[in-house]
Every structure is written in C-alpha cells, then in structure tokens.
C-alpha positions, -999 to +999 in steps of 0.1 A: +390+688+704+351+674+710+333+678+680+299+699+684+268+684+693+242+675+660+207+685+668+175+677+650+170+714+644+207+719+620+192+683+603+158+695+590+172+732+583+200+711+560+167+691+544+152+720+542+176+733+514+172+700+491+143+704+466+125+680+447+128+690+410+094+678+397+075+689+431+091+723+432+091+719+470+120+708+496+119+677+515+109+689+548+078+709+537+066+677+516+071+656+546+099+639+530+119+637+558+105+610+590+122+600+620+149+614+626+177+597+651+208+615+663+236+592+684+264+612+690+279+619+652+257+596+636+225+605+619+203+588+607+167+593+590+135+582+566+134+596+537+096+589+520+093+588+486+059+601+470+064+568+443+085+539+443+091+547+408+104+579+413+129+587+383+150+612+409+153+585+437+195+583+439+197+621+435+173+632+463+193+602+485+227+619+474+210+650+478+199+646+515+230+626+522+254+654+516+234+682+528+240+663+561+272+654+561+280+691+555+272+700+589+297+701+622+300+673+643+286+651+620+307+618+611+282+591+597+249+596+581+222+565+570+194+574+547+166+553+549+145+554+514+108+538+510+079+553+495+037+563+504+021+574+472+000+603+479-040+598+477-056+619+447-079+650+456-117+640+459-136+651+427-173+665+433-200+642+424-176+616+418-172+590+441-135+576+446-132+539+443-128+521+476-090+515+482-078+533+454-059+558+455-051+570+419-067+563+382-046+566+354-066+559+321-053+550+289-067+559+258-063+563+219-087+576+196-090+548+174-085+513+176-051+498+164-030+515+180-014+495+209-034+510+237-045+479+255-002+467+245+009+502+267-018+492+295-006+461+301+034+473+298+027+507+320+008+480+349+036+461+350+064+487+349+045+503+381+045+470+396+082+462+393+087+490+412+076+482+445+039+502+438+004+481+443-013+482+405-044+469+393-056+466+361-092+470+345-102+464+309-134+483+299-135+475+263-159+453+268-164+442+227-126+434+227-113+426+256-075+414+256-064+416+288-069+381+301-046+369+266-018+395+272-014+385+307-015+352+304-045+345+329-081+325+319-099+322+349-132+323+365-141+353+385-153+343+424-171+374+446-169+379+483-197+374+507-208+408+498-212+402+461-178+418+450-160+403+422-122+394+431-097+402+406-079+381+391-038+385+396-012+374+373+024+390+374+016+407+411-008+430+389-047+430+398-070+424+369-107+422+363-120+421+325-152+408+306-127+382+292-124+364+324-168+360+321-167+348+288-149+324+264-126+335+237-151+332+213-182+344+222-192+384+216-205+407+239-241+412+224-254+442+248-272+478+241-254+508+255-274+506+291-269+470+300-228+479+292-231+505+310-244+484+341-213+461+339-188+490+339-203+506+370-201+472+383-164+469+378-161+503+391-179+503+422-181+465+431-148+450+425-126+442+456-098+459+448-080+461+483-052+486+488-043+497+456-012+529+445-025+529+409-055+518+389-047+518+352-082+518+335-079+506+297-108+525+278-127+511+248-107+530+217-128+561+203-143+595+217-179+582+217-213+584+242-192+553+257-159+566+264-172+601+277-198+585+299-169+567+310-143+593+317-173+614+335-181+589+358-147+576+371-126+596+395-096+600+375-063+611+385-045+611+350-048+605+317-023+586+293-033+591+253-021+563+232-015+569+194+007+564+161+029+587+138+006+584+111-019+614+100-048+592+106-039+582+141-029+613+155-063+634+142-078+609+166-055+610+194-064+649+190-099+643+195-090+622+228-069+648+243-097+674+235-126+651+253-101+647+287-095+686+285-131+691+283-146+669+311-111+682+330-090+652+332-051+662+339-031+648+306-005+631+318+010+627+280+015+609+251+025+577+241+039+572+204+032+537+195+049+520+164+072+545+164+095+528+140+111+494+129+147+482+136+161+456+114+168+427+136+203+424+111+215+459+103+197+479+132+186+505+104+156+520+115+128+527+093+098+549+101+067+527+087+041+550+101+055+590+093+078+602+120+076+631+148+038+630+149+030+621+187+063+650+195+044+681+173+007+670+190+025+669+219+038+706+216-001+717+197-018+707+226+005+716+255+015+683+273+043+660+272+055+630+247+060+606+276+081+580+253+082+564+218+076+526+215+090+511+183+074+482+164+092+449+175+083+413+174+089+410+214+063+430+220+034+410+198+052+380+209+048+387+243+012+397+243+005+366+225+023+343+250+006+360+281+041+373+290+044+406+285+082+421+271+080+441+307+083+408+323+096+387+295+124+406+285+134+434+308+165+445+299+158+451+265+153+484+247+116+484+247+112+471+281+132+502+297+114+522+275+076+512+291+098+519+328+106+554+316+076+565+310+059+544+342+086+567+359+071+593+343+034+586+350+043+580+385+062+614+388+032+636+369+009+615+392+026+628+426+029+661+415-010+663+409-017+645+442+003+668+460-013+698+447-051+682+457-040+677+490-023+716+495-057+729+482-081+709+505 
C-alpha cells in the first residue's frame, strides 16, 4: 500500500501544536520553524533557536521531532537546530549601541559582593554557548576586569577614532584598566567620568555583538542612575549576599532599575555558603535564604546561588576564570544555569518589543 503524500501544510500545522514554555508561543508563530524540505517520507527542517543558551533546547528538538513523525507517510525526520537572538525593542531617547543587540547590566548595591566575579562568569557562560558577548567595566575607580580575565593590554582605535576591545577567552572587553597601570587611580570629578563612559558607550567598535554585559560601579548613586538612564538596557542582573547589610542594598538597586524601568531579570546570591573541602558540610557564613525572600518582596526571580569557594578567587586571580578553568565543577554549572537563565528572560523580553512595534 503507498504511503500518503507529506505536505508542508500537515508539517507546520504539527509545529504549530509544540509551544515554547518560557515564550508562551508555538514554534511556527515565533518563526521557529525555517526551511522546510519534504522528499518523499523524509522531512526535514530548521529549527531557530531565540539563544544558543536556551535551557529547553533538547525538549523543543524532541518536541518538534515527534510532532512530525506522528503524521502519515512520514518515515524519517532531521531537525536542524541553530540559533538568531532576537534584537531588543528601541527605547525612546535612548540611542541603541551600534551592533548590539542586547544589554544586560549587573549590579549590587554595595561593593564586596562579587558583582564584577558574576560579570565575568555570566560573559563567559554566554560565550560557551555559541552567543557573541562583550564585556564592559564601568567602575571606573576599581576596575578588575583586565585581572580576572587575564588580559593587560594597550587599547588601539580604528581610523574613525573607535577604541577596539580587547578579547581574551572569545569574550570582548574594553575597561579603564587596559588605559592605566595597576597602580595608578583614576583622579577625575563626576563630568570628566562621565565623558569616558559615554565614550565606551557610543565609541567602542564592538562589531556584531548577542549580548553586552555592562558591569556597573557598586552603589545606587548620581553615577549609577546617570548610568542606567543613559544606556539602552535590555535587562538587569542584581548581585548581592545573604547578609542583612547586603541585601538592604541590593533592595535599593532593584528599586532604582524599577524606577528608571529597567526589566529585572533576577537575583544573584553571592557567597551563598562554604563547603568544607574535607567533609562537604556546608556552613552558611553570611545568614541564609536572603537573596530567595528579596526575591519573593520584590517580585522577580532568584536566578542561582554561588557558594564561597577558593576556585572562584583563585580563578579571578590567575586571569582564568572557574567558567573556563574549571567547567565541570559545581560552581562552574552553576554561572551556566543562570546564563541559561538570563538568556531565556532576555528572549522573552525581545520577543515581546518586537510584537508591540
């Protein structure tokens, strides 16, 4: 008996009935779903990721996969997976920097808290993944960057007067570091700093870029708000510690992004707790649950806890991060969840710009 013909039509109305969990959408309204080929029983067809680190990438494959091998006639299906990250929505009176397509900033309310440590981890986890990530440090009195990834060198410009980043571990970076040596302090007034950031902003060659992760100077001050006011951002990432102290701050910063209407993308708990390198008893230095009930106050989600380890100073203080030095331990995965994380929130929010343009 000859089986019945496959057409595109029975292909997309099968797509049509796989949804994407995070988007809320299926795959053929989110334009998902690309070139389609039929040859006799055998279909094959693209199926476009909104991230390369996309946490539900093997069950939307399965997903799409079976809800084509359902139908008649069909006898061998190929799923082709790659990704396009989606380009965030213009923001009135803010102009988008050139080649970018999304900002994520990270930011704590004090200093001490491992912000610039989950900058550094969350670039490279996006990285690993297949995305295009750069990397700018705008604490401009304490910059760390060029020490945590390993990198000390001088910063060249383009005919046009552009500064060229500086890569190290396929990440893109541009910090005051790489203009001045370890030692000597950034002496400026609030204008002349002010000058610089615009500069990195608006006059760094970034090419093609998936993600910018911005590290903000720690605090909620003139600074940071002038900051977060000027740059298009897509997302915010708030960096903070168990601890009373650290959390009444992280507060603060969640409360500034809310104000000037920068999308939270979550919380980060830092420091979350020791493990003995012998026993594996854990013990919480720094209080415990405190990033999980600010996280509930205030409405958004506790992206991941980070507990305190020596691989992780160790790393920043060898220039190899434990992202890239040590990737298949515990901490390591835990920087790739929430990248995975990040990247999904990030999609979700693009997707929603573009449906209301």
């Amino acid at each position: 008996m000859e089986r019945p013909a496959v057409t595109q039509s029975q292909v997309l109305d099968a797509l049509k009935k796989v949804m994407d969990p995070e988007l809320g959408k299926d795959l053929v309204t989110l334009n998902m779903i690309r070139n389609i080929r039929i040859d006799g029983g055998k279909v094959r067809f693209s199926l476009v990721l909104t991230t390369p680190a996309c946490p539900l990438k093997k069950e939307l494959e399965e997903g799409a996969r079976k809800a084509v091998e359902a139908l008649p006639g069909v006898e061998e299906v190929t799923v082709d997976v790659s990704s396009e990250v989606p380009k965030a929505k213009r923001v009135p009176q803010k102009e988008p920097i050139e080649g970018v397509k999304n900002t994520i900033a990270v930011a704590s309310g004090k200093g001490g808290v491992g912000k610039s440590t989950v900058s550094v981890n969350l670039a490279l986890s996006l990285a690993k993944t297949g995305a295009k990530v750069g990397l700018l440090d705008t604490d401009l009195y304490g910059p760390s960057v060029p020490m945590m990834m390993g990198v000390h060198k001088e910063v060249h410009t383009t005919e046009d007067k552009k500064l060229i980043p500086v890569e190290s571990h396929e990440v893109k970076l541009m910090s005051v570091g790489f203009m001045l040596d370890e030692e000597t302090p950034l002496i400026w007034r609030g204008p002349l700093v002010m000058q610089l950031v615009q500069q990195f902003l608006k006059g760094v060659a970034w090419g093609e870029l998936d993600y910018l992760v911005i590290d903000l100077p720690p605090g909620t001050g003139d600074a940071q708000l002038t900051l977060v006011q000027t740059i298009p951002l897509t997302g915010s990432v708030v960096v903070t510690t168990p601890q009373d102290v650290a959390l009444i701050d992280a507060r603060r910063a969640i409360r500034m992004f809310k104000e000037v209407n920068v999308p939270i993308l979550g919380i980060v708990e830092n420091m979350s707790c020791f493990v003995c390198l012998h026993c594996g008893e854990k013990t919480e230095i720094f209080s415990h649950g405190g990033g999980e009930k600010t996280a509930e106050r205030y409405g958004v989600e506790l992206l991941g806890t980070i507990p305190i380890d020596p691989s992780i100073r160790e790393g920043g203080d060898k220039g190899i991060p434990v992202v890239e030095g040590l990737p298949d331990s515990p901490q390591a995965k835990a920087f790739m969840e929430i990248a995975k994380k990040v990247a999904g929130k990030i999609s979700v929010i693009s997707l929603a710009g573009q449906a209301s343009q």
